[in-house]
Every structure is written in C-alpha cells, then in structure tokens.
C-alpha positions in Angstrom: 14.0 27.1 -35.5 11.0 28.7 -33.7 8.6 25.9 -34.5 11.5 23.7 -32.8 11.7 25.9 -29.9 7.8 25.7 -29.3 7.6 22.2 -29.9 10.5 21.4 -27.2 8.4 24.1 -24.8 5.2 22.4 -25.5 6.8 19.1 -24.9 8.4 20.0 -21.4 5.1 21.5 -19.7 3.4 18.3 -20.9 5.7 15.6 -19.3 5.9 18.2 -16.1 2.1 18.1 -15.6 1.9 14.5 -16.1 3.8 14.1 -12.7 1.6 13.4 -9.8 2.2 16.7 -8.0 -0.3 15.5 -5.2 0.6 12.2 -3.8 0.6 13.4 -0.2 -3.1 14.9 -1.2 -3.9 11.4 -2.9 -2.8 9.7 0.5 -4.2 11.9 2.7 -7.2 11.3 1.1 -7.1 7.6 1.7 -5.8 8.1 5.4 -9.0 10.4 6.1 -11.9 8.2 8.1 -12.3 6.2 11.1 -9.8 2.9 11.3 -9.7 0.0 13.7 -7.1 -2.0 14.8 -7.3 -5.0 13.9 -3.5 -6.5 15.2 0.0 -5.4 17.0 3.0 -8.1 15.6 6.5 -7.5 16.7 8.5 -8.7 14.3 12.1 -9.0 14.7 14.6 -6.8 13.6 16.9 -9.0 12.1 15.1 -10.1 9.3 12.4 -7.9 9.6 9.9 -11.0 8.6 9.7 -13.2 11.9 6.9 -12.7 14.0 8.0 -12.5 17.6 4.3 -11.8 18.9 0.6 -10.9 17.9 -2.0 -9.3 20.2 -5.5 -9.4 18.4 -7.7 -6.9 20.7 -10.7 -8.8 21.7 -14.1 -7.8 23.4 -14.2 -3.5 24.3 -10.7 -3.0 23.4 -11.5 -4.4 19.3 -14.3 -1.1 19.2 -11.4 1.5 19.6 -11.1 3.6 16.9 -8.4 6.1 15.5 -9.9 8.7 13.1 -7.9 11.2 10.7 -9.4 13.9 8.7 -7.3 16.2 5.8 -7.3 19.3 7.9 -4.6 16.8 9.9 -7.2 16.6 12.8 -6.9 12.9 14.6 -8.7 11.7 17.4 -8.4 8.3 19.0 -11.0 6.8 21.0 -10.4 4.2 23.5 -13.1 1.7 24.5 -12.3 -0.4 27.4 -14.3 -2.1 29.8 -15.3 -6.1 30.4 -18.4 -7.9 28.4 -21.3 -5.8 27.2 -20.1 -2.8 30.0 -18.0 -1.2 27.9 -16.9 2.6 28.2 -15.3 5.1 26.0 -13.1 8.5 25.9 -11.7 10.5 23.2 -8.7 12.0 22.9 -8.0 15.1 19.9 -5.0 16.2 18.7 -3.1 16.7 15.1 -1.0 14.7 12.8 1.3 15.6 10.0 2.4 13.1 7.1 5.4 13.2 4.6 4.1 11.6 1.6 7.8 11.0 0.2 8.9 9.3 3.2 5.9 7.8 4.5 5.9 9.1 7.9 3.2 9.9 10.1 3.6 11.7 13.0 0.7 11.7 15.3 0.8 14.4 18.5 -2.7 13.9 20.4 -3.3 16.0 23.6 -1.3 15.6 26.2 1.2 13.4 25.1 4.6 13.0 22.6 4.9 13.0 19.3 4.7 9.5 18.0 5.9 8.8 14.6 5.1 6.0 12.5 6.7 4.5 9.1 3.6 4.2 7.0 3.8 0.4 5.4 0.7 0.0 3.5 -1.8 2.6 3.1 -4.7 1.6 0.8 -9.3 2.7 1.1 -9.4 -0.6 2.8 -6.0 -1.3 4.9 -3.1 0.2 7.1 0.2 -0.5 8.5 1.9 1.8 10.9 5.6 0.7 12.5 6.3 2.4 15.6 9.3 4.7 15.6 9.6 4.9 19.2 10.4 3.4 22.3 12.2 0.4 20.5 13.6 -2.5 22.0 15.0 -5.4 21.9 12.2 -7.6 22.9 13.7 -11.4 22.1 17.3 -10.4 23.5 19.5 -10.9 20.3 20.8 -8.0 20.6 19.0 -6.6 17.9 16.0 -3.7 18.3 12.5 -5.2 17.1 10.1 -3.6 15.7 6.2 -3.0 16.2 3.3 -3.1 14.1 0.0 -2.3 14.0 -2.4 -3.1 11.1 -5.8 -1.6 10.8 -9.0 -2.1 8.5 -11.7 0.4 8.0 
C-alpha cells in the first residue's frame, strides 16, 4: 500500500511541474525590445474580419518606436517631422500584462491607462486592439474596433 501511495505522490508532483507555471514570464520575454508600427486597421465590429480602414505610417511617423522591458518599464518615442527633418521625444512610463487574459495595460507619463487585448504576440510580430475610446466609426450601429500591428 505504501509503494502505491508513493507512486501516486511521485506521479502528481510530476504532471504538476510539467505545467507551464511561467507563461506571463515566457511572454514578457517576447514583449521585451523595441517595436515599430507597422499599421492601424479598424475593423468592424460586426464580424470582427472587415477592414473598415488602414493607416500605414509613412516618412518620420514609420521611425516611432514603442519599447518594453520585464521590469514593466515602456517608453514610446514619437518621431514626427516632414522629409529628412525629422524630430523626436520620449515619453516613460509602466505597463502591466495578464498573461491569462492577454491584456496589456500601458500607463505612460502624463496620460490614462490604455489597455490593449493582446492578439498575436510572437519574437517577430504584435497585435494590440484598443480597449478604449470605441466607436462606431461606419455608423451600423455597432462599436468597431482598432488595431495596431507591429514588427520588430
């Protein structure tokens, strides 16, 4: 009986450390580093597929970067300007993430909380979808929503 109780203790501590106890360490991990937009779709929230608009950012505005580090320090940096006379500023602040629900939550300086539903997270790719200021932007009635893809 006591060789069956150790085998059935044995057997539970190995299938409980085979679970991935450190997914939200695993995806902060791919989060961490600099990432540049590459898009913004709106996409309507009926179907959740049709693209209502894209806005590619072109000349300065394509060099802005957002960065993230594990210590859930984020900093975006704006680059505006026209041609080659382009001009930057930084802005700090924090960030949490829920791994289990895939929302980010970014709080930079001076300005709200902005959480995002994290939509593909991967070394080489993100999706964020806005979870504020939503609205309805082709007038069906029904609230769109935003997107914004990135690429390292």
């Amino acid at each position: 009986m006591k060789k069956y109780l150790l085998l059935f203790a044995f057997s539970a501590l190995a299938l409980s450390s085979c679970e991935d106890d450190d997914v939200e360490g695993f995806e902060l991990d791919m989060l961490k580093g600099q990432w540049k937009e590459t898009k913004e779709e709106v996409i309507s929230g009926k179907d959740n597929k049709t693209v209502l608009n894209t806005v590619v950012p072109t000349g300065c505005n394509a060099k802005s970067t957002t960065e993230f580090r594990i210590d859930y320090y984020t900093a975006y940096t704006a680059v505006t300007g026209i041609g080659t006379n382009c001009t930057s500023s930084t802005t700090e602040g924090t960030y949490t993430y829920d791994a289990e629900k895939k929302i980010l939550v970014i709080k930079l300086d001076n300005d709200n909380e902005r959480a995002f539903k994290v939509d593909i997270l991967s070394n080489s790719e993100m999706r964020l979808m806005e979870m504020f200021d939503s609205i309805d932007y082709n007038g069906d009635q029904v609230i769109d929503f935003v997107y914004r893809s990135y690429k390292r």
